[in-house]
N, C-alpha and C positions, 0 to 999 in steps of 0.2 A: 534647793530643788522643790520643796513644799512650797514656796510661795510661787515657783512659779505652775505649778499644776492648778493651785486656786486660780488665777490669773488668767489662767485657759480657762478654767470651768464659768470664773465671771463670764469673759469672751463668749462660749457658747450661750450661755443662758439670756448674755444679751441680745444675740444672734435669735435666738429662738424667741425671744420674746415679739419681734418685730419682723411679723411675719411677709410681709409686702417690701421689704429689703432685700430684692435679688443680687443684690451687689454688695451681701456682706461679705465677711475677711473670712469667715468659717461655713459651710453647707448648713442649710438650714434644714437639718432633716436630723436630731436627734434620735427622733424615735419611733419609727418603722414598725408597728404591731400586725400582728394578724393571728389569727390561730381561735382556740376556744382559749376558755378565763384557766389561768395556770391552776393545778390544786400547789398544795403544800409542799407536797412529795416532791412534783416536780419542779418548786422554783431551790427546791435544795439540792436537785443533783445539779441543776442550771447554774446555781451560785459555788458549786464544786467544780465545774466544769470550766469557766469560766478563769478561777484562780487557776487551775490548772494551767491553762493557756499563756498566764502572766510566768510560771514557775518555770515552766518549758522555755521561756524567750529567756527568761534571765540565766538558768540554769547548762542552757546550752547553748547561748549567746547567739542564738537568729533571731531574726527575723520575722519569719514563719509558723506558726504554731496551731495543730489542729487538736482538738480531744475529744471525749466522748464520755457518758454515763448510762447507761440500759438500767438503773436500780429500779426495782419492784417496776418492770415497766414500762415505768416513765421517761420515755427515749430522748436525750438531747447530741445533737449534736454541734458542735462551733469551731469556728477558725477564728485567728486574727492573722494579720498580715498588715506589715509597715512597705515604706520604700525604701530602696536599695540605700536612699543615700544616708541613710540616720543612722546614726548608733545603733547599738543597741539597749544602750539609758535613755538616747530621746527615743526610742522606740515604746521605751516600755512606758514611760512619762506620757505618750501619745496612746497606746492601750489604757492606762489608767483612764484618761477623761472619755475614751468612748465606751470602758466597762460603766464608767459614774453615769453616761448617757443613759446608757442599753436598758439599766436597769430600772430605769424609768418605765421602761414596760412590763404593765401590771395588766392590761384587759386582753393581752395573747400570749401563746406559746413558742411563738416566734419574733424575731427582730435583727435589724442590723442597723446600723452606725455608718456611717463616711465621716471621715475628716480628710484634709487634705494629706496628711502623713501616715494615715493611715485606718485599718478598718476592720469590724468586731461584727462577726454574726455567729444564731446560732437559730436552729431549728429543731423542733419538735416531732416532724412528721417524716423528712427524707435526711438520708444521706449521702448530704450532696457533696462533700470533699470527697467521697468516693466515687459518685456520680454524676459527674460533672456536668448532665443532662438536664438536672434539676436545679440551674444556677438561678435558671430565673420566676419569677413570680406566676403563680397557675396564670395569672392574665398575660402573661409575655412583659411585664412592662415594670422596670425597675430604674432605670437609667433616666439621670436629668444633667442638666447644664446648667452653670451659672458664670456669667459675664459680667466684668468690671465695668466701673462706669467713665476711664478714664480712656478718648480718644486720642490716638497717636497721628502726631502731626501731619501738618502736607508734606507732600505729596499721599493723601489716602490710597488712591488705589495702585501707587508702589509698595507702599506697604503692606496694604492685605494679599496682593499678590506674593512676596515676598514669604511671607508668614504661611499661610494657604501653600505654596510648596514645601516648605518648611515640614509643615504639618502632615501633607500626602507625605514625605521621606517618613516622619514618625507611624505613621499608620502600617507603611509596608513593612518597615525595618524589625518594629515591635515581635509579633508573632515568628520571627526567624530568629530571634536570637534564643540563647539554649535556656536563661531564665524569665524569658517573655519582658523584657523589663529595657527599656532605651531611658539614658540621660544627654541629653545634646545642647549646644548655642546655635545660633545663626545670628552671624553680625548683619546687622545694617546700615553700611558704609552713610549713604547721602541722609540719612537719618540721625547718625550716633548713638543709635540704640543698639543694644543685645536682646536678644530674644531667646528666654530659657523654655527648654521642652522637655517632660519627663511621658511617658507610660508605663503601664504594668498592667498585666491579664492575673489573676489569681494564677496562684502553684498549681489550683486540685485543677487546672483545665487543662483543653486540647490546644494546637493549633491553631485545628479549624473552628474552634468555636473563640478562640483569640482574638482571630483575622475578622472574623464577623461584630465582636463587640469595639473593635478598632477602627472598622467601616462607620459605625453610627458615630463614635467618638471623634472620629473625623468632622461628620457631615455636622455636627454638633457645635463642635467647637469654630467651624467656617462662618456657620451663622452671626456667632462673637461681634468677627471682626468688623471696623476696624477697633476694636478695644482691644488696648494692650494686654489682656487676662483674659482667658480664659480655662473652666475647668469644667469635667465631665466625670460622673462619677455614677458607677456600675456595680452591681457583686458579682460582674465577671474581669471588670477592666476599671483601669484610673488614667483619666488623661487631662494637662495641664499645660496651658505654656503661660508667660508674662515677660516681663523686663523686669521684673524684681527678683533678685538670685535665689535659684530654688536647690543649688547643690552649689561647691565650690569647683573652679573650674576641672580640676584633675580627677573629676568622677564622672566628665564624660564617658559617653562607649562612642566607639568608632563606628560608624556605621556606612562608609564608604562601601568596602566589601560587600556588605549585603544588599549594600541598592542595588549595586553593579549585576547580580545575581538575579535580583527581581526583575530591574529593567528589561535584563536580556531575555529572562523565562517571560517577561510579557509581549515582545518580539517575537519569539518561539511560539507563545499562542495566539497571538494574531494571525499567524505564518498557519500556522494547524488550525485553526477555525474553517480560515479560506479554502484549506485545501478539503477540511470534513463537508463544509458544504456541497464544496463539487462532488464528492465521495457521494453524499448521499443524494446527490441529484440523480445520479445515474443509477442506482440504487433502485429507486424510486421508480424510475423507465424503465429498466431491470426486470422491477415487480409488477407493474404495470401491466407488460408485453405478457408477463406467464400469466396472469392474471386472469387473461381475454383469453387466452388458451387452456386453462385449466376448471374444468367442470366442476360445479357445488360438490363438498365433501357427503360422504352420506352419512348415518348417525354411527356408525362403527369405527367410522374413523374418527369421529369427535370423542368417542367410548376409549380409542387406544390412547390419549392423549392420556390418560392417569393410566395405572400401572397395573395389568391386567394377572388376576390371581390364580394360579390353579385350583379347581374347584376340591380336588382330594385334599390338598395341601392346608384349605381352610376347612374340611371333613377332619382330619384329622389333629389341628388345632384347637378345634371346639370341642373333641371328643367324641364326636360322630352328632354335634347339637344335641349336645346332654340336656337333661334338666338342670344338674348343678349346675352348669355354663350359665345360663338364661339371666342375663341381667334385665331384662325388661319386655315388657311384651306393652302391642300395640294393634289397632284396627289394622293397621296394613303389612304386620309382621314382629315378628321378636327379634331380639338382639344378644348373641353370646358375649361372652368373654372367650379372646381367644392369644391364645402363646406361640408365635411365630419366628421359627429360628430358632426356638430355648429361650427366647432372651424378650421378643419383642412383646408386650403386652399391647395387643387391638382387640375393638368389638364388631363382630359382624352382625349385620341387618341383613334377618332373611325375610325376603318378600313370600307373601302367601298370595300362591299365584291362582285366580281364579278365570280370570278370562282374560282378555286382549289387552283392556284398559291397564292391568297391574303391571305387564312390560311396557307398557307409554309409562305409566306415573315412574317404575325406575327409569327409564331412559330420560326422564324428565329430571328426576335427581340429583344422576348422575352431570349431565350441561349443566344443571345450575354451581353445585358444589365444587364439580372438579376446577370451575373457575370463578371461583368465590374465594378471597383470602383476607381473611381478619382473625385478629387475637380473639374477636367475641363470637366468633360463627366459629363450628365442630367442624373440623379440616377431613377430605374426603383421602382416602392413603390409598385406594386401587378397589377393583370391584371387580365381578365372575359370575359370568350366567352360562348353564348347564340345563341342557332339557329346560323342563319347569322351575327350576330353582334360581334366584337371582338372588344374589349376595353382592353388598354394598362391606368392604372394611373402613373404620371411619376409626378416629383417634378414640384411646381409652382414657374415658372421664375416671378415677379414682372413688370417686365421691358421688358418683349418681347422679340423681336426679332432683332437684330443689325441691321438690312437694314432700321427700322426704327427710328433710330439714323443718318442713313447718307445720305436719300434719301426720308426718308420718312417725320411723322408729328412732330417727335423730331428732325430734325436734326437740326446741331449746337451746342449742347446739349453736347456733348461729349468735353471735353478739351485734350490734347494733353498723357499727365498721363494716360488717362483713355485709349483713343486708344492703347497706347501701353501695358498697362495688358491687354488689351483684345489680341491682338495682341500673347504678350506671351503667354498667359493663351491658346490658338488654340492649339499655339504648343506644348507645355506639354500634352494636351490632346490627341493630335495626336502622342506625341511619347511615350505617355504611350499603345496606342493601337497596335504600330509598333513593340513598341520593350520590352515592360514591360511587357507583358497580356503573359500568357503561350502559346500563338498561336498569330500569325501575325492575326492583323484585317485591314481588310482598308476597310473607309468608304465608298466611292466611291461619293459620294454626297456634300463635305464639299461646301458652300456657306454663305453669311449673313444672310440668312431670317433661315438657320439652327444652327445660333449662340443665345443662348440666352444669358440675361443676369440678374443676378441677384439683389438683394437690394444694393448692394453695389460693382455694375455693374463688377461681376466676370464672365468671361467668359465660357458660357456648351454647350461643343457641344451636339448638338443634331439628333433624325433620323435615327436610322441605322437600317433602314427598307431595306435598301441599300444595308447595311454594309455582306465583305464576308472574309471569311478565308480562310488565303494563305497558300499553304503546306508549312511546315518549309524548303525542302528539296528543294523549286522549286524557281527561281528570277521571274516568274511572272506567269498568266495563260489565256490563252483566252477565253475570255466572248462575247454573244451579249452586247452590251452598254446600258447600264440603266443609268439615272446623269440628270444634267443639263448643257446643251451650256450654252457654256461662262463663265464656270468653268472647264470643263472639259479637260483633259489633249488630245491635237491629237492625240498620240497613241493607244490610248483607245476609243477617238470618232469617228478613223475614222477606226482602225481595228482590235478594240475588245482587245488588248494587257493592261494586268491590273497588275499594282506592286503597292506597298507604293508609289513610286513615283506621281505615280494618284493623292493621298490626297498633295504631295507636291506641285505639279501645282495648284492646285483649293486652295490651302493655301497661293499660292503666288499674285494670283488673290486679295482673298480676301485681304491680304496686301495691294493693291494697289486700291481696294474700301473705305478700313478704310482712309489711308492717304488721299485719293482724292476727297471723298467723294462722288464719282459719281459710278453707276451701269457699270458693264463689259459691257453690252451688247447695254448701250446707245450711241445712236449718234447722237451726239449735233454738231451744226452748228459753233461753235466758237472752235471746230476740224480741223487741215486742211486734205483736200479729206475726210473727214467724215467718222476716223479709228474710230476702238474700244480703250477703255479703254488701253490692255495689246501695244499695236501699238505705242497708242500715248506718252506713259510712256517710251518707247522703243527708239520713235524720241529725247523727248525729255534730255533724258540719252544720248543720243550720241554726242548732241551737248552742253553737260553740264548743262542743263536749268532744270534741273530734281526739282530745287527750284519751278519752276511754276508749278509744277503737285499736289501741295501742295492745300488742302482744305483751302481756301478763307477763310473760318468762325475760322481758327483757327488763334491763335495769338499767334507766336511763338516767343522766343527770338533768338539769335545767336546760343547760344549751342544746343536750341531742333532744329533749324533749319535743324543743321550739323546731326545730330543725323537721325531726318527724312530721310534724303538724304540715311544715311547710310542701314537705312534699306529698302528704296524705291531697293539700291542693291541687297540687301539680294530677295527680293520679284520677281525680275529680274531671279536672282539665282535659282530662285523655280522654275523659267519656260524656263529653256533652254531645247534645244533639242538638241543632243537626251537627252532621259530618266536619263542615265547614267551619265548624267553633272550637273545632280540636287543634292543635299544635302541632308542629311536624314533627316527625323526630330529630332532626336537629337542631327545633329553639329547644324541645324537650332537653335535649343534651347539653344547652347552655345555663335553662334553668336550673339544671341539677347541680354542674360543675359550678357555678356563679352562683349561689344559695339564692337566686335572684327569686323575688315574688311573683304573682300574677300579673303586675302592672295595671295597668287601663283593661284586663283582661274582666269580665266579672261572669263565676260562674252562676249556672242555671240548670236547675234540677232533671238530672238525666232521665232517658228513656227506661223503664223498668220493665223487664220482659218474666212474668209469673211465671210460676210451672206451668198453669192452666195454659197460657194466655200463649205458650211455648207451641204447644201441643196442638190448638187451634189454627196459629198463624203459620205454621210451619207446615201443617196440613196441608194447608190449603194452598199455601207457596209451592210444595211438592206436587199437585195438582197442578193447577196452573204453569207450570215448569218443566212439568212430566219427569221429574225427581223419582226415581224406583227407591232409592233409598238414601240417608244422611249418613 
């Protein structure tokens, strides 16, 4: 039994040695890293985790085997998983040589293995046998193929037709059977070959997520032909065929049944397409006809679309708008905590209603929020306007407001992980508003005291009391200036000039509030010439020192170090001028998610707006503008 697991391991390492050999006997993909550099701690729950996996296959005689270790922390989690048709001694003799693989990875916290009989991953960061959402790689892309090099005789394209149906039977059959797993032959009479076929979806997955890594595995291995082998190998799916016997014949599955079943469910939806089509033709002319008959709605009717509150009902929830209540206050109103039901915990936003403009800015609100839906944007739950009083209910953040996390009575509190979901979690919000929502919104206000956060400190923006839409047709439009200095982008505070880019400056600010933990707007004595925030991040980027702009309270190692650094660029990025040298928010959201660098990108020293220099150009803006007030 020993000789022959060395015998593998030669095999692989020869395999691995000889890297331009698509057409070796083993996948040439031992070692799969990614993640940050293991510590100690955690390559020892990893190497406990690990045997684990081996004790459970032998001990309980599967197959299958998942485990787990959370000590001090350091989270692992891993699977292995053989094919149906092996022992379970060859199973375990096949886990041995991909744990001798795996362990090969020393520069991540992550890794996985393929061999043909079977396959060993484990991860640092998600738990993916329970989540089987997280099969695949943050880039989508984990899956390859590799084809033999040996061509099956003439008649070609009897055979790959042959084969190619063959293989569509494996694709659909796979996901229907109750352990995701098909073993089959297909003879080929005028040829004298057999053709063996195996799949398998991982245990921890769906169905529907079976059927889909079945579909590429398909389209994958079609490409092969006409070689007699091919294999495709996934960490959500394994697929193979050849003429060389990959099980003995009586560990076929039947899989007549099942075709019979699919064929006909895809008759059935052929049959229901045609007919939804026509359905929704008429539909269509239906709506049409009331269309041309039915007058524009007017803003009340857009208003009942969310869930309209009784005005005593939230009087008496807040406690008649106590002081204790008051979670925050704001230029356009305060915000209670309020208890609804007994049970429901919301915050109400009371508008301080001074004239005309304060019911447009809520009715304004109100349109944008009630149909705004993202994890990163504060969900709008019902609203109530009484006389002068207009109340907005909006979900209740737990945790407040971020500024009090970095300046205020929590700070410190936040560890490095957490700043950066927050960090992302902005940006997704914001490019869901830029570029996802059927109309351009920009908020125009983004800052930390308008970032909440949740139980499990997920980042919502909040406030688009603010918030205006862009015409789709225009790159920006001039406004008098509504926001807050020292978020606010210059070309907008000083003449009225409003794009998406607006939120990207005040996004990039806030970047370099979270890392630094200090207010845009403060000017601390241990500054030299007593710059701002965006000034001093700027000095110190130029002369490489951008490690010191780094919040003191946090305790980084080397890797988050470099990583900060990198995004301290990005944050830089967000505030060049002009307007036009800034990033969207969704490359912003690729270079955060994809640790990716600036590229060909190079920055150049932003616009710096004084206090003095505040006071002067904004004067004179508000003149010129006829601006009563900021």
């Amino acid at each position: 039994m020993a000789a022959l697991v060395v015998l593998a391991v030669l095999l692989l390492t020869e395999t691995a040695i000889s890297q331009s050999d698509t057409h070796a006997n083993y996948p040439n993909i031992p070692n799969h890293c990614r993640g940050s550099l293991p510590t100690s701690d955690f390559i020892k729950n990893r190497n406990s985790t690990l045997d684990d996996l081996r004790m459970q296959l032998v001990s309980k005689r599967v197959l299958y085997a998942r485990a787990q270790n959370l000590s001090g922390g350091n989270l692992v989690f891993a699977q292995a998983q053989c094919r149906n048709y092996l022992s379970v001694d060859r199973c375990v003799e096949c886990i041995n040589i991909g744990v001798f693989n795996i362990l090969k990875c020393t520069v991540g916290d992550s890794a996985y293995v393929f061999l043909d009989d079977c396959s060993v991953r484990y991860e640092a960061f998600a738990d993916f046998y329970n989540n089987p959402n997280v099969n695949e790689e943050p880039d989508g892309v984990t899956g390859f193929s590799i084809c033999g090099n040996l061509s099956a005789s003439q008649p070609l394209s009897n055979y790959s037709q042959i084969v190619d149906d063959f293989l569509s039977d494996i694709r659909d059959a796979t996901p229907k059977t109750s352990n995701l797993y098909v073993a089959n032959i297909r003879r080929i009479a005028n040829e004298n070959a057999t053709v063996y076929a195996v799949a398998q979806c991982a245990e921890n997955i769906n169905q529907t997520i079976c059927q889909a890594c079945m579909n590429i595995a398909y389209n994958k291995l079609k490409e092969c032909l006409p070689s007699t082998e091919g294999k495709y190998f996934d960490n959500a799916c394994f697929a193979k065929y050849s003429e060389t016997p990959l099980f003995s014949d009586n560990q076929t599955i039947d899989i007549t049944n099942i075709l019979k079943g699919v064929h006909s469910s895809k008759v059935a939806m052929i049959v229901g397409v045609i007919g939804g089509l026509v359905l929704l033709f008429l539909i269509f002319v239906l709506c049409l006809f009331r269309l041309r008959k039915t007058s524009k709605k007017t803003e009340q009717e857009d208003l009942n679309r969310t869930l309209n509150y009784n005005y005593k009902d939230l009087q008496l929830a807040t406690n008649n708008f106590s002081e204790e209540n008051i979670l925050g206050k704001g230029g356009f109103g305060e915000v209670f905590k309020a208890i609804i039901d007994d049970k429901n915990v919301v915050a109400v936003k009371k508008l301080q209603v001074q004239d005309v403009r304060a019911k447009e800015d809520f009715v304004n609100e109100v349109k944008l929020i009630s149909n705004v839906h993202h994890r990163n944007l504060l969900r709008l739950l019902g609203w109530s306007i009484e006389g002068s009083d207009l109340l907005l209910v909006l979900e209740y953040m737990a945790n407040g407001s971020l500024d009090q996390f970095l300046w205020g009575a929590k700070r410190g509190t936040l560890d490095w992980n957490q700043r950066y979901e927050i960090i992302l979690g902005i940006a997704k919000g914001l490019a869901h508003l830029h570029n996802e929502f059927h109309v351009k919104i920009i908020h125009r206000d983004i800052k930390s005291s308008n970032i909440l956060l949740s139980d499990d400190f997920k980042a919502k923006i909040a406030d688009f009391g603010l918030a205006r839409f862009q015409p789709e047709e225009e790159t920006h439009v001039n406004t008098k200036f509504v926001g807050t200095l020292g978020y606010a982008a210059p070309e907008y505070a000083l003449r009225g000039v409003l794009s998406e880019k607006v939120d990207t400056y005040s996004f990039g600010i806030v970047i370099l509030e979270i890392i630094s933990g200090r207010r845009s707007t403060d000017i601390n004595s241990d500054r030299p010439s007593m710059e701002y925030l965006l000034e001093h991040a700027w000095k110190l980027y130029e002369k490489k020192l951008h490690i010191k702009f780094i919040d003191e309270t946090l305790n980084l190692n080397e890797y988050q170090q470099e990583r900060v650094m990198k995004i301290t660029e990005i944050a830089l990025l967000c505030t060049q001028s002009p307007a036009s040298n800034r990033p969207t928010m969704s490359e912003v959201v690729l270079m955060l998610q994809n640790d990716r660098s600036l590229g060909e990108r190079q920055l150049t020293r932003p616009t710096f707006m004084q206090n003095q220099d505040r006071r002067i150009h904004i004067a004179s803006s508000m003149k010129n503008n006829g601006v009563s007030n900021v």
